[in-house]
N, C-alpha and C positions, 0 to 999 in steps of 0.2 A: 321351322315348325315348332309347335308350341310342346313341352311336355307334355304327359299325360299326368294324370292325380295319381296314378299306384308310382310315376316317375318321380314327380313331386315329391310324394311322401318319402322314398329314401333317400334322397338328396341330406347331405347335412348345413344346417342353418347356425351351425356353433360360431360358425363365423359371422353369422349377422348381428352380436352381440357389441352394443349391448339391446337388449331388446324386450321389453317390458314380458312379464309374464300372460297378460292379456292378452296381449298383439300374439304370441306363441298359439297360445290355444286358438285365436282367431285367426288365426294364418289355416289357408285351404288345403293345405298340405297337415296337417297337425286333426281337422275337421273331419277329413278324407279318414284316415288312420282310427278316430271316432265311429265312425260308418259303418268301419269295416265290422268291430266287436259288439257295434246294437246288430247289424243284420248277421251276424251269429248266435245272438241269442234269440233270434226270431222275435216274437211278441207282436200280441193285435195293433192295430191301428187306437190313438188316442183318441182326443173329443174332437176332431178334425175329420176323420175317418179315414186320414191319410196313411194308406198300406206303405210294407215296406217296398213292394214291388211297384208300387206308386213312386214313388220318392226316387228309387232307384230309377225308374225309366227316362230322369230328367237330374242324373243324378248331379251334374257338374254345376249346371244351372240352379239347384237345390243350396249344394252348398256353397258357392261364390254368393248367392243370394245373404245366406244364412252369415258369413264371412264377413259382406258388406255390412249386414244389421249392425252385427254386434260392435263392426269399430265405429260405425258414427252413431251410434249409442240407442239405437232406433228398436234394437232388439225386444222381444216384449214375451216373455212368459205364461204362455196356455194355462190354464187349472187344468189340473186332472181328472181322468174317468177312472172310477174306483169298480171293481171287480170279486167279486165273494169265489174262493175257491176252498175245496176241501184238503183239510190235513189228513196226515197219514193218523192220527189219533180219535179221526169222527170228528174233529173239531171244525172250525170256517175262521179263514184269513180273508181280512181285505187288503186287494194289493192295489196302490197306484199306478194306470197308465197313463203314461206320458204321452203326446205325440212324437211322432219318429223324427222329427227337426229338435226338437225341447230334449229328446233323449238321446243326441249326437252330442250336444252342446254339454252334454253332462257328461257325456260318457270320455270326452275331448277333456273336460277340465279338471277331472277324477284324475285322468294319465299325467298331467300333469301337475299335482299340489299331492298327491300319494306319497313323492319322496320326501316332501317337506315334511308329512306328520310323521312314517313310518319309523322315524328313530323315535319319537318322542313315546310310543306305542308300546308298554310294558310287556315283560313274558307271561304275565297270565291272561289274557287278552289273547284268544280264537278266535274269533268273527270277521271275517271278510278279512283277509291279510294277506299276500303273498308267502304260502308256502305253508300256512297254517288250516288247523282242520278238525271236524269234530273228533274223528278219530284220535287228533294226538292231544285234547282236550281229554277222553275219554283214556289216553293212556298212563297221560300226567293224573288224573285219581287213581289209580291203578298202582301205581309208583309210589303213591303218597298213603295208601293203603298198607304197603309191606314193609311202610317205615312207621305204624301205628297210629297213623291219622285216621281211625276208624270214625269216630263223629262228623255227621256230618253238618252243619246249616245249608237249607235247600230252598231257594227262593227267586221270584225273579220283580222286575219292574210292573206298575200296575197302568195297562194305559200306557205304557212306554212312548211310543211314538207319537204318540195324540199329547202328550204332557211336557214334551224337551222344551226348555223354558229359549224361545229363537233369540231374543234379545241378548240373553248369560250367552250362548252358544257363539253368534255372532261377535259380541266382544272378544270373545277369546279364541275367534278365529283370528281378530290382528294381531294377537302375538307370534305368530307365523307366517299368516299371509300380509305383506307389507302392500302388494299391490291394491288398490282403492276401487279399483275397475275391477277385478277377479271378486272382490270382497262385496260388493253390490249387485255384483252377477249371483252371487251365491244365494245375498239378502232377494232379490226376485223370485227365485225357485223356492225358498221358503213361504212367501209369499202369494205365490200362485195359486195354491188351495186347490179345492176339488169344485166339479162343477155337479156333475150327474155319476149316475149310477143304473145298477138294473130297478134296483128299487131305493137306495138309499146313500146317504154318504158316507165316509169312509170313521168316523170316530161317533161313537154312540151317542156320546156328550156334547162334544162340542160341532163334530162336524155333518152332524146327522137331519136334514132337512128337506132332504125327499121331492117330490114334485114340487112344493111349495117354493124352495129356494131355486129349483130350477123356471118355473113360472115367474119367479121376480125377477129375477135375468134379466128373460126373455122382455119383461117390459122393462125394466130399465136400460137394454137395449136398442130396444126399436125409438123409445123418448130421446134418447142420447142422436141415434141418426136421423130423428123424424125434424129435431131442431137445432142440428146444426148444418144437413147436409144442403141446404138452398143456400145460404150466405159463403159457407166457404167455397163453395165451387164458381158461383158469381162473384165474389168479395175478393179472392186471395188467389187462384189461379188465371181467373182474367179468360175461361175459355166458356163458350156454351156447349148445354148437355149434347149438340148432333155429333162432337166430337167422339164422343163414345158409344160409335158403331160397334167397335170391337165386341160388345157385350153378348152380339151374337154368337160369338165364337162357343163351342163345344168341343172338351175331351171329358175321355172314361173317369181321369184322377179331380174333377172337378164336378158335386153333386149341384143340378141347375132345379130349380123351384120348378114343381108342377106346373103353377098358373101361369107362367114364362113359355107359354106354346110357340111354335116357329113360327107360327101366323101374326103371333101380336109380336115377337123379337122385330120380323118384318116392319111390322108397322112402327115400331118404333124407331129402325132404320129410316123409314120413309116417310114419315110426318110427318111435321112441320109445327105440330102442337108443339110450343117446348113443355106443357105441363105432363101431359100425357107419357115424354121419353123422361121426365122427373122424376117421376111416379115409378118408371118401371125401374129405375136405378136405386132408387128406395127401395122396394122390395127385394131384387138381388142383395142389398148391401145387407139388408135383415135378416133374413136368410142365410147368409152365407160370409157373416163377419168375422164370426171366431176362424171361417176357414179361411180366412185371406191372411189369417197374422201365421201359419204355416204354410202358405200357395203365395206369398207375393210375389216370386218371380213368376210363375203362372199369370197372376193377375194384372201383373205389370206390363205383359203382349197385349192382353183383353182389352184395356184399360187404353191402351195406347201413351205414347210417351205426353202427350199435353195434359193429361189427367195424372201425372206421377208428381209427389212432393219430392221433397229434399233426398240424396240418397238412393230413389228408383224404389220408392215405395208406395205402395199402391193408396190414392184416397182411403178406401174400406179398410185397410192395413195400418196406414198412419193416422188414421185424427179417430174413427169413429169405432172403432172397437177397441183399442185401448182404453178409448173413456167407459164405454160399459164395464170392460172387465175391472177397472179401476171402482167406477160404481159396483160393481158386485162385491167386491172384496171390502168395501166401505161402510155395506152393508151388514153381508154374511159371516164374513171370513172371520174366524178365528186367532188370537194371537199366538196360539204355543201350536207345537206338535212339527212331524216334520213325516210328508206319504211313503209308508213302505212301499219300496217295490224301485224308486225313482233311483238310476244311477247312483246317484252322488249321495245316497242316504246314507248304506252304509259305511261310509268312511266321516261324515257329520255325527254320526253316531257311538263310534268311537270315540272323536275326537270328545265329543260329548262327557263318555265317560270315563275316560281317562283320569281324570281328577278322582274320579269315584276310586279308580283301582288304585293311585298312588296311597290315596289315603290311608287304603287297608293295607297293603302291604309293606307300608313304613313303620304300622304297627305289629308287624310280625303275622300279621294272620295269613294262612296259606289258601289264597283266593285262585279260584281259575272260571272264568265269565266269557260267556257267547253272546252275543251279544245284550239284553236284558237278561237273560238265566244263566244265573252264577251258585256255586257252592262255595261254602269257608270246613275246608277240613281240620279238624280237632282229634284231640286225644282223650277229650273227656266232658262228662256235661258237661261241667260249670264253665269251662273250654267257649263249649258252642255257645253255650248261655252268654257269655261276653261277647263274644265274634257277633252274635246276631243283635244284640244294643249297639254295636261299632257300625256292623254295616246300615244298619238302620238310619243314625246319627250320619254318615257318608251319605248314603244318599238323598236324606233333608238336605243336605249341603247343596244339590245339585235340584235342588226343589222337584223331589221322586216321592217317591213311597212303594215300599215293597206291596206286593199283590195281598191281601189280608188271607185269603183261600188256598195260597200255591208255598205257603210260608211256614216253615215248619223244622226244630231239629230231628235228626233221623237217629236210633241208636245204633249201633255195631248188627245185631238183630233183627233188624227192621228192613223193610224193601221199598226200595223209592224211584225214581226213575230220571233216566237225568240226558236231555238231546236227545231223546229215542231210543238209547239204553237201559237197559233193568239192571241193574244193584241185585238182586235177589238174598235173602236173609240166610243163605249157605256159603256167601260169599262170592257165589258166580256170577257173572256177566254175562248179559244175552244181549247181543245184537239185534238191532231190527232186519227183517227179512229185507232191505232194499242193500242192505251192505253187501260190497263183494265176498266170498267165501273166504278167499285168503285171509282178508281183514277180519273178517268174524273171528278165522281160527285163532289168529295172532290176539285177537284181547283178550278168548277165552282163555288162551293158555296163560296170559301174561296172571288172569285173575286166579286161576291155580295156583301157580308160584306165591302170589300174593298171601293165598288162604295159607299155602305151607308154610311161609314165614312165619305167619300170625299166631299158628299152632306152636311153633318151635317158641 
C-alpha cells in the first residue's frame, strides 16, 4: 500500500542526493509540506475562484497534478487578484492574491532557497526573517538611543514594490541560485502580473488599468481560442469533438457557464452536428480558461484522456490559455515591480535590498530597515544631514528613490513614528494598542532607562 502525503512528507530524501534543487521543491512530498503552511494562513481564493476547501477536497490529485506541471516544464503562472484592505493608520494597502496552486508552489520554493539567502541577510535587516521582529527593530533604537544616537533620518521607499527593478533583481538572484529551472520559476511569478481587481489594479502607475485591461483580456482571449481551437484539435490530436462527452460532467469546485444548460450539454452529447459540439467547446474553453491552468487535473477527467496533450494536460490548459495570458502580459504588463502579499515576495525583497543595507553599513551609519521603512540613527545634525545624502545615493544604486513626503530628519525633541510606534518628544515610547501587554510594558520600560541615561 502506497504511503500517504503527511507519510511522504516525513520520510528523509538526503539520500536521494544528488538531486537538483528543482526536482526537491517539485517532489509531492516537499509540495505537500507547502500546503500544509498556505492553508494556515487561510486566504480567499485567487483569479480562479479556487477555495482552499476546494483544492483540499481533491487534494492528492491537486498536487501530483501541480508536481507533474512543473517537471515537464508545462507549469504556467496565474496573474494575480489585487484586493484594497485597511491599515491600522486609516490608510489602504493592496495586496496580491494568488491562486491556491500558484501559492503552494511559492510557499514550497520560499522553504526551500530561505537557507541560501538567510546568511547573506545582514543584522539590521527586520522583515520577514526567522526569529526577527518589529519589536526587536523597535528595541535595537531604543538601545542605540541610550548610547546617544538621538538624531534620527526617517524615511522609506517610494512605490516600493511597484519600482524593484525584476531584471537587477533576477541577475543577482544567480549569484545564489545556481539552479536554471528554480531561477525561471522565479522569473514566471514575477512575470505573472495582476489581472483584476474590485475596481482596479494593484500600482497606481504602472499597474492600474481597471476594466479596460480586464476587457482586453477577455478579447485577446477568446481570439487566441476562437483561431486556434479548430486546426489543433483536427490537425495535432487526430480525434473528433464526439470524443468529448465528458464536458458534461458537473462539480461544486468547477464554475460551468450559464448558457451551457443540461438540455443543450445533452444535445451536444447527442448530435451528430460536429459544428454545433465545436461551438459548445468554444465557449466552455472561453469561459473557463484561466480556470483550467489551476483545475487541470479536474479537467483532464472531463476532457477524457484522447483530448489530453503531452504530460496529462488539458487542451484549455495547454495550448490556449497560456497564449492569451502570454498575449495579456505582451500587452499590459509592466516590467519592474514585484505583488505584495505573494509568498515568495518577501524574501525577493530582501534579497532586493540587501545591497541597499551593505552599503550603508560599511560606511558606518547605524541602519535598522523593515522592510522599505528604515531609520539611520545619529548623534548630531550634520550626522543625519550626511546619512540621508548616503542613503539616498544607496538607494539610486538599486534604481529607488525615497518617498519625497515620508522623508525627513527628526531632532532629539521632535516626535515621529516608526512600524506603529510613537517616539514621543519626552522620550517615551508608545506601543500601538494590537501589541501584547507584556511587550508594550518591556519597550516602555526599556525607553525609560534610555531617557535616564540621556539625562545622566
Amino acid at each position: 500500500m502506497g504511503k500517504t502525503l503527511a507519510e511522504q512528507s516525513t520520510m528523509n530524501y538526503s539520500s536521494l542526493n544528488p538531486v537538483s534543487l528543482f526536482r526537491r521543491i517539485a517532489s509531492v512530498p516537499a509540495l505537500y509540506q507547502g500546503w500544509r503552511k498556505v492553508r494556515a494562513n487561510r486566504g480567499a481564493p485567487g483569479i480562479d475562484a479556487m477555495s482552499l476547501r476546494c483544492f483540499e477536497s481533491r487534494l492528492e490529485d491537486n498536487l501530483r497534478e501541480l508536481s507533474l506541471s512543473l517537471l515537464s516544464k508545462s507549469y504556467q503562472a496565474m496573474p494575480a487578484r489585487f484586493m484594497t484592505i485597511a491599515k491600522a493608520n486609516g490608510k489602504e494597502r493592496e495586496l496580491a492574491i494568488l491562486t491556491v496552486r500558484d501559492r503552494v508552489a511559492q510557499r514550497t520554493t520560499l522553504d526551500a532557497i530561505e537557507p541560501l539567502f538567510e546568511p547573506q541577510f545582514l543584522d539590521c535587516n527586520f522583515a520577514f526573517r526567522p526569529a526577527r521582529s518589529v519589536e526587536m527593530a523597535i528595541q535595537r533604537m531604543i538601545a542605540a538611543r541610550a548610547n546617544g544616537y538621538w538624531w534620527t533620518v526617517e524615511s522609506d521607499v517610494e512605490d516600493f514594490f511597484g519600482t524593484i527593478n525584476r531584471q537587477l533583481l533576477l541577475t543577482e538572484l544567480e549569484q545564489t541560485i545556481s539552479d536554471k529551472d528554480v531561477l525561471h520559476l522565479l522569473a514566471a511569478w514575477l512575470d505573472a502580473g495582476a489581472l483584476e481587481s474590485d475596481s482596479h489594479l494593484v500600482n497606481p502607475r504602472l499597474w492600474r488599468r481597471g476594466k479596460e485591461v480586464l476587457a482586453g483580456f477577455h478579447l485577446l482571449m477568446r481570439d487566441a481560442v476562437n483561431q486556434s481551437l479548430d486546426g489543433y484539435v483536427a490537425d495535432r490530436l487526430g480525434v473528433g469533438l464526439d470524443q468529448g462527452a465528458g464536458l458534461g460532467a458537473q462539480t461544486s469546485c468547477l464554475p460551468v457557464d450559464d448558457s451551457l444548460e443540461n438540455a443543450e450539454i445533452a444535445d451536444l452529447r447527442d448530435s451528430a452536428q460536429k459544428q454545433l459540439r465545436r461551438e459548445g467547446v468554444k465557449r466552455l474553453i472561453q469561459d473557463g480558461a484561466l480556470l483550467a491552468l489551476s483545475e487541470r487535473a479536474l479537467i483532464a477527467r472531463l476532457l477524457g484522456l484522447k483530448l489530453l496533450g503531452v504530460g496529462g494536460l488539458a487542451v484549455t490548459a495547454a495550448v490556449f490559455a497560456p497564449k492569451a495570458v502570454r498575449a495579456y502580459r505582451d500587452r499590459f504588463h509592466p516590467k519592474f515591480g514585484t505583488p505584495q502579499g505573494a509568498p515568495i515576495s518577501p524574501l525577493l525583497t530582501n534579497a532586493y535590498m540587501t545591497p541597499f543595507d551593505s552599503a550603508l553599513t560599511r560606511q558606518g551609519w547605524r541602519l535598522i530597515r523593515y522592510c522599505d521603512d528604515f531609520v539611520l540613527q545619529c548623534r548630531g545634525r550634520e550626522e543625519a544631514q550626511s546619512a540621508l545624502v548616503a542613503a539616498e545615493a544607496a538607494l539610486a544604486a538599486r534604481k529607488l528613490r525615497m518617498h519625497p513626503d515620508k522623508t525627513r530628519i527628526v531632532a532629539p525633541s521632535d516626535e515621529f513614528e516608526f512600524l506603529g510606534y510613537i517616539f514621543a518628544s519626552d522620550g517615551s515610547v508608545i506601543p500601538p494598542p494590537t501589541v501584547p501587554e507584556q511587550m508594550a510594558q518591556q519597550i516602555k520600560s526599556m525607553a525609560r532607562r534610555a531617557m535616564k541615561w540621556r539625562k545622566r
